[in-house]
C-alpha positions in Angstrom: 0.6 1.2 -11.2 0.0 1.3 -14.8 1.6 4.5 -15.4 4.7 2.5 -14.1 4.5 -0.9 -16.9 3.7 1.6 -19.7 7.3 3.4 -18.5 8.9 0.5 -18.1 7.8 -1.5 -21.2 8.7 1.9 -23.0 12.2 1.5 -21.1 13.1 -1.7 -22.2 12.4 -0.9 -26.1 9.0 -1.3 -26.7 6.5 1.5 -28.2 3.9 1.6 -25.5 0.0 4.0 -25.9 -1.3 3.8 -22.2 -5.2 4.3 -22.1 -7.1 5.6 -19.7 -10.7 7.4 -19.3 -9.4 10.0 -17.0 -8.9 13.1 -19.6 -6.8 15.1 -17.2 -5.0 12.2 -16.1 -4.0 11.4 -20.0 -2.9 14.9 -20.4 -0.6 14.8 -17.4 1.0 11.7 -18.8 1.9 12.7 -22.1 3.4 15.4 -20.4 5.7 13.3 -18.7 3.9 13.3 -15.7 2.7 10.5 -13.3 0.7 12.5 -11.0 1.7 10.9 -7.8 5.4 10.0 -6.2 7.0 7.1 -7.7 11.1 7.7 -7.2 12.5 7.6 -11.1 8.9 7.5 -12.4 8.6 11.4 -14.1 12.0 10.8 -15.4 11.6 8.1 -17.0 7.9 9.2 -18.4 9.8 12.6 -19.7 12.7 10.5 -21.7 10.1 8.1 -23.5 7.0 10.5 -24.0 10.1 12.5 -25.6 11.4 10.0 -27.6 8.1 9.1 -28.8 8.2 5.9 -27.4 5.5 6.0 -25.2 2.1 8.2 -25.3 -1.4 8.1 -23.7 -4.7 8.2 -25.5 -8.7 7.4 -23.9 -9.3 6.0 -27.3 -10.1 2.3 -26.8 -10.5 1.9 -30.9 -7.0 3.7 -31.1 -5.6 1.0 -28.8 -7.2 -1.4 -30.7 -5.9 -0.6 -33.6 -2.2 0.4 -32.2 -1.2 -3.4 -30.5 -2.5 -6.8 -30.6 -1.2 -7.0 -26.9 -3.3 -5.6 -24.5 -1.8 -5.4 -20.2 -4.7 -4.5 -18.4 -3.9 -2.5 -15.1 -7.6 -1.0 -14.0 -8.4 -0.9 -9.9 -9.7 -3.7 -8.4 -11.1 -1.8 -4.8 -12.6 -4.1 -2.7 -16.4 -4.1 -1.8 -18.1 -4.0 2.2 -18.2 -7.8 2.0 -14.3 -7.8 1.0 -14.5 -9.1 -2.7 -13.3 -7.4 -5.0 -15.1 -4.8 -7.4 -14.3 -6.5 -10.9 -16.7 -3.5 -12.8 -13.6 -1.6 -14.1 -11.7 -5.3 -15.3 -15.0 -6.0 -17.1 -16.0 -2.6 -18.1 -12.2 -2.1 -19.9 -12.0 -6.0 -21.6 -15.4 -5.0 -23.2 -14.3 -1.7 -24.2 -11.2 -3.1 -25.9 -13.5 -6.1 -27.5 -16.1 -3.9 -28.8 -13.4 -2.1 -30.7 -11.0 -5.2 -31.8 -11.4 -6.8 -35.2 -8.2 -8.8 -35.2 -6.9 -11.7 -32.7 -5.5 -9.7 -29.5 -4.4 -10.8 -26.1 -5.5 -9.2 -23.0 -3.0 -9.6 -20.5 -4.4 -8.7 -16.9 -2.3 -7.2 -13.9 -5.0 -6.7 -11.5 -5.5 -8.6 -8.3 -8.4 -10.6 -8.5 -9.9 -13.9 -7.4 -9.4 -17.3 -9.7 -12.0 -17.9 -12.3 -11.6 -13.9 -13.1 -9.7 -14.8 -16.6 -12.0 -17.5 -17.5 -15.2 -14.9 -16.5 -13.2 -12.2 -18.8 -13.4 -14.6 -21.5 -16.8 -15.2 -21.7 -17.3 -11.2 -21.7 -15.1 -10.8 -24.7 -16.7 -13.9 -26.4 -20.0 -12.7 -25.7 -19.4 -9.3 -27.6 -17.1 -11.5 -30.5 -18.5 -14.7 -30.9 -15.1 -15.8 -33.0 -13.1 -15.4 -30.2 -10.6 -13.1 -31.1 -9.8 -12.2 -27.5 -7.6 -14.6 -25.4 -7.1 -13.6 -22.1 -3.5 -14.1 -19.6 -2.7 -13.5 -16.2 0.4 -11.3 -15.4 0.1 -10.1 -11.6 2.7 -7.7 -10.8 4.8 -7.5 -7.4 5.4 -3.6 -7.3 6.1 -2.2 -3.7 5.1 1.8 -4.2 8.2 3.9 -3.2 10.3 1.1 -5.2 7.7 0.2 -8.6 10.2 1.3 -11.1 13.4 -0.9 -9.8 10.8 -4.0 -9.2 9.3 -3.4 -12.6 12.7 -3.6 -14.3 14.3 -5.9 -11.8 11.4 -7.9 -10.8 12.8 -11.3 -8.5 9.8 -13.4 -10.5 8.2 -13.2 -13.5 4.8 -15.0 -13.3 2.4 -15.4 -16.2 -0.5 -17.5 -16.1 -1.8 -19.0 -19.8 -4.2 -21.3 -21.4 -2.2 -22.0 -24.6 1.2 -22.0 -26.0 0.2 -18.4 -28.1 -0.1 -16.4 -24.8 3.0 -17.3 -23.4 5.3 -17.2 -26.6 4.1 -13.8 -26.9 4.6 -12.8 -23.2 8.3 -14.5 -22.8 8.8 -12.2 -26.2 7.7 -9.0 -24.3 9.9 -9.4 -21.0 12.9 -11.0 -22.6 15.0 -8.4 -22.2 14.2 -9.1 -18.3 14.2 -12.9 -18.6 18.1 -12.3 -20.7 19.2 -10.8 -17.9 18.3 -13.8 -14.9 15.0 -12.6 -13.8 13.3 -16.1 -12.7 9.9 -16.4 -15.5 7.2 -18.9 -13.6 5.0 -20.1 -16.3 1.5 -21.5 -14.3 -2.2 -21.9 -15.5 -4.8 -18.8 -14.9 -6.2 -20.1 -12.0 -2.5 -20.0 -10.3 -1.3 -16.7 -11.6 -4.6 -15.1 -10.4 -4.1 -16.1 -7.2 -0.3 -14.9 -7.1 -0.5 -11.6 -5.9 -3.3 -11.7 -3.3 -1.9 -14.8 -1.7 1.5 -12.9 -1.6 0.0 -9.4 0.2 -2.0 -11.6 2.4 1.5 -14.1 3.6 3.0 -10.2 4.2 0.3 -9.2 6.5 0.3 -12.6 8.0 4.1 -11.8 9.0 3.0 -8.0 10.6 0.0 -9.2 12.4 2.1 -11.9 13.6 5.1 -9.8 14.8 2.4 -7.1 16.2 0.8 -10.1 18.0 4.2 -10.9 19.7 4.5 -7.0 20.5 1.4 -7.5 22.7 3.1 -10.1 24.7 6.3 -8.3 25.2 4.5 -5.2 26.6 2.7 -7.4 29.0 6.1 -9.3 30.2 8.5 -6.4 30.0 10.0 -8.6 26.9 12.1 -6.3 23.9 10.1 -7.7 20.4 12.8 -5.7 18.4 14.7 -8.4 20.1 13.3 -11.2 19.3 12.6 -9.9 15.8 16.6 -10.1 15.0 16.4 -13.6 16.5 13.3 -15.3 14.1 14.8 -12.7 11.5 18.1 -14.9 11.7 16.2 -18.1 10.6 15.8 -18.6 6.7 13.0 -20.3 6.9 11.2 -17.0 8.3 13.7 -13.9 7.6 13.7 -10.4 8.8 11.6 -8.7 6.0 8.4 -7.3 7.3 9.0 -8.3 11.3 9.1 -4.8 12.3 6.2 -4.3 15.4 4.3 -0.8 14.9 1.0 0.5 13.9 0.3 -2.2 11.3 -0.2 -2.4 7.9 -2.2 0.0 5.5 -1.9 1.1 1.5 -4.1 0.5 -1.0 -3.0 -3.7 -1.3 -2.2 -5.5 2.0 -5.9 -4.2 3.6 -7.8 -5.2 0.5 -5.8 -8.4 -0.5 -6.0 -9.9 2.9 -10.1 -9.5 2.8 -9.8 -10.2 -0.6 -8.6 -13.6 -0.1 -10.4 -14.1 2.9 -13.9 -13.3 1.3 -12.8 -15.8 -1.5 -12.5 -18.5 0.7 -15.7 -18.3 2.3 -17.1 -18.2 -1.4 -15.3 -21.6 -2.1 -15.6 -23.0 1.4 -12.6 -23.1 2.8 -13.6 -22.1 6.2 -9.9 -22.5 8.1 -8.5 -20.3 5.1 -11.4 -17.8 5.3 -10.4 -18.1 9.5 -7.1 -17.3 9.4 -7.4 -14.4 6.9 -9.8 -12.7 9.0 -7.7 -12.9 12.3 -4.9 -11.4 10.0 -7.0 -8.3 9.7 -8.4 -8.1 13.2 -5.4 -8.1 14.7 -4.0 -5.6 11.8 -6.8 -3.4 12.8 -6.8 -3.7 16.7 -3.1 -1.9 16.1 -5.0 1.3 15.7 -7.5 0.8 18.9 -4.8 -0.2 21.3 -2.9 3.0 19.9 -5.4 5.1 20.5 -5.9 4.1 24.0 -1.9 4.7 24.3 -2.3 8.4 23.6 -5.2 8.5 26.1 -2.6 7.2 28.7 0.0 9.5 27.2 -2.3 12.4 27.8 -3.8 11.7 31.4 -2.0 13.8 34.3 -3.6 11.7 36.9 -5.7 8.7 35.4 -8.0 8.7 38.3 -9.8 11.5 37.5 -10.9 10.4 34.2 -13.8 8.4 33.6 -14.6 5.6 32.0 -16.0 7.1 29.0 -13.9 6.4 25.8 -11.8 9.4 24.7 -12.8 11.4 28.1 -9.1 12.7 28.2 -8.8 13.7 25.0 -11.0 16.9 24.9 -9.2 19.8 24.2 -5.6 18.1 24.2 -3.6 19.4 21.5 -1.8 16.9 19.5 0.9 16.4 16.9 1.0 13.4 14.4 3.9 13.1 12.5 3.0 11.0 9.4 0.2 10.8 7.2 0.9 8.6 4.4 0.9 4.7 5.0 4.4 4.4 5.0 7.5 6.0 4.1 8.3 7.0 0.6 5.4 7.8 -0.5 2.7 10.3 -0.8 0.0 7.5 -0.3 -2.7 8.2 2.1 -5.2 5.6 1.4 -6.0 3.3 4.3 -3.3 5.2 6.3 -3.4 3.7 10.3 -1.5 6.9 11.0 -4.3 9.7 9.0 -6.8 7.4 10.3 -5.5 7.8 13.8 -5.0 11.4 13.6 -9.0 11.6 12.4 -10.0 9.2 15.3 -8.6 11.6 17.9 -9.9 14.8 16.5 -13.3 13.1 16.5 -13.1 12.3 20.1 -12.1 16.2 20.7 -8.5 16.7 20.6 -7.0 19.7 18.6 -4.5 17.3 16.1 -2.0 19.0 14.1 -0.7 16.7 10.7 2.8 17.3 9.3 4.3 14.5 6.6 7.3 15.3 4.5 5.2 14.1 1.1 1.6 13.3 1.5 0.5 16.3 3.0 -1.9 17.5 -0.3 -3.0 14.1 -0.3 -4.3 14.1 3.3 -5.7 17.4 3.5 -7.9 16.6 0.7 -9.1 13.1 2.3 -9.0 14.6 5.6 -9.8 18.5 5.5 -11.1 18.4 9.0 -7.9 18.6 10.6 -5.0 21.0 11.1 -1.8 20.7 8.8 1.6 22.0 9.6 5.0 23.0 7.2 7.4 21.1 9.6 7.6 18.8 12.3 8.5 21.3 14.7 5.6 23.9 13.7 3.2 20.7 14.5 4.3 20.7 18.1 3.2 24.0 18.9 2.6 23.4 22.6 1.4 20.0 21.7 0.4 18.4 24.9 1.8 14.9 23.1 3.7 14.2 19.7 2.9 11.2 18.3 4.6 9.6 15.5 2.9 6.9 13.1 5.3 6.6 10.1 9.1 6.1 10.4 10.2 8.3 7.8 14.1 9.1 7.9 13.4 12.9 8.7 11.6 12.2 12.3 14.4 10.6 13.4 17.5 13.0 12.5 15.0 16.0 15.0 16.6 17.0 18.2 14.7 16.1 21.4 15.8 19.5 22.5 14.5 21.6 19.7 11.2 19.6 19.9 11.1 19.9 23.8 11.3 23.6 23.3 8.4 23.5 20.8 5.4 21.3 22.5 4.1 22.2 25.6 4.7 19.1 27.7 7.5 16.5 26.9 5.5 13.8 26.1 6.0 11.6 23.0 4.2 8.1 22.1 6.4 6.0 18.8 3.8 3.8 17.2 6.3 2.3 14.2 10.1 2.4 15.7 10.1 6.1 14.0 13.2 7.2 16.5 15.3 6.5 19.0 13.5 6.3 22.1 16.4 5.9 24.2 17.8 9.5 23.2 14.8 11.0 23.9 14.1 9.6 27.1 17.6 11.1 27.8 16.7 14.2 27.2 14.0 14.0 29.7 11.1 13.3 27.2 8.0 10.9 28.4 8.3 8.4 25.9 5.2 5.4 25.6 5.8 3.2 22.7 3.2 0.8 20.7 5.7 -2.0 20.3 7.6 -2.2 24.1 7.2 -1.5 27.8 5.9 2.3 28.8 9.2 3.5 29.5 11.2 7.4 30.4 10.6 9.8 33.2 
């Protein structure tokens, strides 16, 4: 999300030079492009890049030499283990340190682990022994789909500091925000560092939990959209981010969650480390019991199958309807639903992709499977439909026109993607991940 501060900083009045190592990815940018889907993002890109207000260089020495404020935005990916890759963090501070030669400050956006600044520090000290490089914490909340209107409307500002310097400079940068109500939470590194990631991993607490109660509700005949709107009405607990489905994916909550959870075990804290880890498992056995769903979906008479895993699978022909990991964006990374629709093919079905945005995106990750213009050219004689992301345009597509696409009127909603009930009125199977298996 860097592309997104340099716009924003830009937007609010500040000259902003992005860096970056990527030469085509530079070039893009100070042509007013992002590169990816971010709604107001190219827009905004255009109208500074324009006005000279913001440009894009892989010069480390001509940052340097452009600010003495540095926001450092690199990936943080997590490792096998679940701890994050810091290479990038460390490879970019010395970068920017080997070509200071006045006092900077390096403010970081990343998601890391505490004890990330203070190990930053000792990088840039080790290359300049005066200690012209102080380092701050400023994690950033962005939701992708919705970056640019949390960048400039952000509910919290959180900056974690070491001295007085840092955060003078810092409320000085966002006080156009801070002018206008935005909430500034002033905290030591340690605190600031562990912002972000503890805030992913609460979220995915919340899914795992609501997917959790799904389970039980199959197994009683219980509605969990139900009893969502009921612990939804409770402020203590709220509605955001109780909606049962497939689970959580993206390029934060998965790595955040193990993030967090590796750190723990690092520092000891074995309940922490626990809980974190039953988060993900549960996150992740969304996509198995799915998968057997569509097995069930797909068997005419479950007797006759065996007891081999994906038996009834071979040769079905399947449409997914989603690809990126939720809607709004053209995100594919970690997807449950691409990851599904690669799962199936694997275990022999013919699967057919269509997405309104991510489709480029998935067919270069997953090139193995079939791709289709519409939702309705994805059915073609589809034995099942299955849909994974609960993007607006899935649910406006009549059961009618659909049934007269796919060859059998079956349908299994993994994320609350439509209205069952309609479809089951119009005759359509319908299994869902998140209730009783319910229709004709």
């Amino acid at each position: 999300m860097g592309a997104v501060h340099a716009a924003c900083m830009a937007e609010i009045g500040h000259e902003v030079l992005g860096v970056d190592i990527d030469e085509g990815k530079i070039a893009l940018l100070n042509s007013g492009k992002a590169g990816f889907h971010e709604p107001g993002l190219d827009e905004m890109l255009m109208r500074n890049v324009a006005a000279g207000k913001a440009r894009f260089t892989t010069s480390f020495a001509e940052a340097a030499e452009f600010a003495s404020t540095h926001f450092l935005g690199v990936a943080t990916p997590g490792q096998p283990d679940g701890s994050y890759d810091l290479s990038q963090v460390i490879a970019a501070v010395a970068s920017l340190a080997r070509n200071t030669h006045t006092p900077c400050l390096v403010v970081g956006k990343s998601t890391v682990p505490p004890g990330t600044a203070a190990s930053l520090h000792e990088v840039a000290a080790s290359i300049l022994p005066a200690g012209n490089v102080e380092i701050a914490w400023n994690p950033e909340f962005l939701r992708e789909g919705s970056a640019v209107h949390d960048t400039l409307m952000p509910d919290r500002i959180v900056i974690g500091v070491a001295g007085d310097s840092a955060e003078m400079t810092l409320r000085e940068i966002y006080h156009p925000l801070i002018d206008v109500g935005t909430p500034l939470v002033v905290t030591d590194l340690a605190t600031a560092e562990l912002a972000k990631g503890a805030a992913n991993a609460f979220l995915s607490l919340k899914i795992s939990f609501i997917n959790a109660m799904a389970d039980i509700c199959t197994a009683m005949n219980g509605d969990v959209r139900a009893l969502a709107h009921v612990l939804g009405l409770d402020p203590r607990i709220g509605p955001a981010f109780l909606k049962a489905g497939i689970g959580y994916g993206g390029s934060c909550l998965p790595k955040d969650v193990r993030g967090l959870a590796a750190f723990a075990d690092q520092v000891g804290e074995r309940q922490a480390n626990e809980l974190l880890t039953l988060v993900d498992a549960i996150n992740s056995a969304r996509r198995d019991r799915l998968l057997s769903l569509v097995e069930e979906a797909v068997r005419a008479e479950p007797a006759t199958c065996s007891s081999h895993a994906g038996c009834c699978l071979e040769g079905k022909r399947i449409a997914v309807w989603g690809a990126a990991y939720k809607p709004g964006t053209d995100d594919v990374r970690d997807s449950p639903g691409l990851d599904i629709a690669c799962r199936l093919h694997s275990l022999g079905a013919d699967v057919t992709v269509y997405d309104p945005m991510a489709m480029g995106n998935a067919l270069t990750v997953s090139p193995e499977l079939a791709y289709a213009d519409s939702a309705l050219a994805a059915l073609n004689q589809a034995d099942v439909v299955v849909v994974v992301a609960a993007w607006p345009e899935f649910a406006q597509i009549s059961p009618a026109a659909a049934g007269s696409a796919a060859g059998s009127m079956t349908l299994v909603d993994a994320c609350q993607g439509i209205d069952t009930a309609i479809w089951q009125a119009a005759g359509w199977r319908v299994l869902s991940l998140t209730g009783s298996h319910v229709g004709p």
